[in-house]
C-alpha positions as CSV (number, residue, x, y, z in Angstrom):
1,X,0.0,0.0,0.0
2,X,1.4,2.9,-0.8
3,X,-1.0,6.1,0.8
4,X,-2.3,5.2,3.9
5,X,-6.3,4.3,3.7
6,X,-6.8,6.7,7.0
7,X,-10.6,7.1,6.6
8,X,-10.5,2.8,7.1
9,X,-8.6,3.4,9.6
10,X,-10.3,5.9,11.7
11,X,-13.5,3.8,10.6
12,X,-12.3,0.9,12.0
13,X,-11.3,2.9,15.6
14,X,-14.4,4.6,16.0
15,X,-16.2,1.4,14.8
16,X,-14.6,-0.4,17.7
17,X,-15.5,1.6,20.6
18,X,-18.6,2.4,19.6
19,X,-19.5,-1.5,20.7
20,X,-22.3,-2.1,23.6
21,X,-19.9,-3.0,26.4
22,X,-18.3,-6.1,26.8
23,X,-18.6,-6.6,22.6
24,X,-15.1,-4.4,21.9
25,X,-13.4,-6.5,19.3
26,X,-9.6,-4.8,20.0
27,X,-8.0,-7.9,18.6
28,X,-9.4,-6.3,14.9
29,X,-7.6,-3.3,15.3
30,X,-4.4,-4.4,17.5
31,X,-2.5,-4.7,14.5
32,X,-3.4,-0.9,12.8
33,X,-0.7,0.2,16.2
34,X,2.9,-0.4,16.4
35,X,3.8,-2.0,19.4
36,X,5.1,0.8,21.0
37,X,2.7,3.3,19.8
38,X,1.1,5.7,22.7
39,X,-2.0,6.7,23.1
40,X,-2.4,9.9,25.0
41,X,-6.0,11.5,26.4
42,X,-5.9,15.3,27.5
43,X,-8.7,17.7,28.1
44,X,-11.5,17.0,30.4
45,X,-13.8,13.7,31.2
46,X,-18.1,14.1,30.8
47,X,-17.7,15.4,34.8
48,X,-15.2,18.1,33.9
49,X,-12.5,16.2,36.0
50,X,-9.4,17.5,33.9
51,X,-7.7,14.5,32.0
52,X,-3.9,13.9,30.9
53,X,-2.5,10.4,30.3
54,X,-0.3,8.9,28.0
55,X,-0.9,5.1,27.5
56,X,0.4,1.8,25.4
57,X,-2.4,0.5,23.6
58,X,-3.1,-2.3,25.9
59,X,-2.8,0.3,28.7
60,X,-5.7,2.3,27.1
61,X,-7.6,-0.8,26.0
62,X,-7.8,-1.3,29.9
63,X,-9.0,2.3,30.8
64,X,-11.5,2.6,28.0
65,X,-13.2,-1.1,29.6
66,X,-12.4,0.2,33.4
67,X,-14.5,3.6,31.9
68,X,-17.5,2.6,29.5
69,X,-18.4,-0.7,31.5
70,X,-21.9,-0.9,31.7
71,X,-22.1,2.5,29.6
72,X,-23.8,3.5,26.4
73,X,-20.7,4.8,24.3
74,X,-20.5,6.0,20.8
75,X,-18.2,7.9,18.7
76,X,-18.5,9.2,15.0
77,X,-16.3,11.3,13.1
78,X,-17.9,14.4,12.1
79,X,-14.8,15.8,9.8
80,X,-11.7,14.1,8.5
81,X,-8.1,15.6,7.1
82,X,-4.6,13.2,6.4
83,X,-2.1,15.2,5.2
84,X,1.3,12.9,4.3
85,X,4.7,13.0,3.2
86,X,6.6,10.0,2.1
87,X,6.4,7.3,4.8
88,X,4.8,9.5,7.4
89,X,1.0,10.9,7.6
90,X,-0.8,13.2,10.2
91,X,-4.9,12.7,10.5
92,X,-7.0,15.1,11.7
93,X,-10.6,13.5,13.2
94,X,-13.2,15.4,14.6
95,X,-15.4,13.2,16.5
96,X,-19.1,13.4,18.5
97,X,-19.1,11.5,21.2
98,X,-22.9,10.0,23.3
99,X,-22.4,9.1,26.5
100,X,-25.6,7.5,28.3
101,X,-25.2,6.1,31.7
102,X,-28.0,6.1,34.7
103,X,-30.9,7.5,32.1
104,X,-28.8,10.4,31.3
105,X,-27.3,11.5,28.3
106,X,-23.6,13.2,27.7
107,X,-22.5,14.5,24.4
108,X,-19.5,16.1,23.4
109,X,-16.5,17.1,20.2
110,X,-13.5,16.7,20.5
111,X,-10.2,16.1,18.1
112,X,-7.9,12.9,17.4
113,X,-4.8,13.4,16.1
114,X,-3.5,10.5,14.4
115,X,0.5,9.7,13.4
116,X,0.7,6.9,10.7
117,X,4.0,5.4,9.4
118,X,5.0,3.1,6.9
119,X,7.4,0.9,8.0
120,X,7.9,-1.9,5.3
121,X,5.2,-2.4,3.2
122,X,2.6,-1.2,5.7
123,X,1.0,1.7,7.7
124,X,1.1,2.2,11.7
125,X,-0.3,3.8,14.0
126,X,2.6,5.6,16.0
127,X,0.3,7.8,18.2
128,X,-2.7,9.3,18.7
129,X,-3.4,12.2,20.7
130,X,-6.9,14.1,21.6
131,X,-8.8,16.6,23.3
132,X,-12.3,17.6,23.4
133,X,-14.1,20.9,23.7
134,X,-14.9,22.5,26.8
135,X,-15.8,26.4,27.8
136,X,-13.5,28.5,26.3
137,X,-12.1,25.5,23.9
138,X,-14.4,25.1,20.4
139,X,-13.2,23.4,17.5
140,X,-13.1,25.1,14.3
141,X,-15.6,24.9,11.8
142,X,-13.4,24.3,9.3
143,X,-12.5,21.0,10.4
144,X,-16.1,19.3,10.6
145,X,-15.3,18.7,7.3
146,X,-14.6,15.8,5.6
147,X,-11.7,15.8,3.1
């Protein structure tokens, strides 16, 4: 493959934890990350609590089961930019997020970035790093766009 199919691959993510809990396949998308890609969450969770961790992928696969069990969770991507240069690609993802736990419903935006890189004859995820809105924090309208 020579360009990186980013829209598969951010399909495939979001795809993923968008599952009812306990229905995560991670094992289909284990092998989009390099084994020592991170994973790192900033910004602030659905109760405002500020967030900043940087995680392996198993280490996040454990947190996002720890955090969603027994919760209503979906994502979709609402805009969608992959800029690249030779063997490395940046992807820009805006997402909406529904979080429903108790009877009550949470929804929020946010942003993944997304670091591809072809090592051999295939692309890997090296990181991804995001952030979601928040008072004085909006994302721009140019990037609910899908390119």
């Amino acid at each position: 493959m020579t360009d990186p199919d980013s829209r598969a691959i951010t399909t495939a993510l979001y795809r993923v934890i968008s599952q009812p809990p306990g229905q995560r396949d991670w094992d289909s998308i284990r092998d989009l990350f390099h084994p020592r890609a991170t994973m790192t969450r900033t910004g602030a969770a659905f109760d405002a609590t500020r967030s900043n961790q940087c995680m392996s992928f198993g280490e996040y696969v454990e947190a996002a089961e720890r955090n969603l069990a027994g919760v209503e969770f979906s994502e979709v991507e609402t805009g969608h930019h992959c800029e690249q240069f030779g063997a490395v690609a940046q992807v820009r993802s805006t997402y909406e997020t529904i979080f429903r736990s108790g009877g009550k419903e949470s929804r929020a935006r946010g942003v993944n970035f997304l670091i591809l890189v072809r090592l051999e004859t295939r692309w890997q995820i090296i990181a991804i790093a995001w952030d979601n809105e928040r008072e004085g924090l909006a994302l721009p309208a140019d990037w609910l766009v899908m390119d």
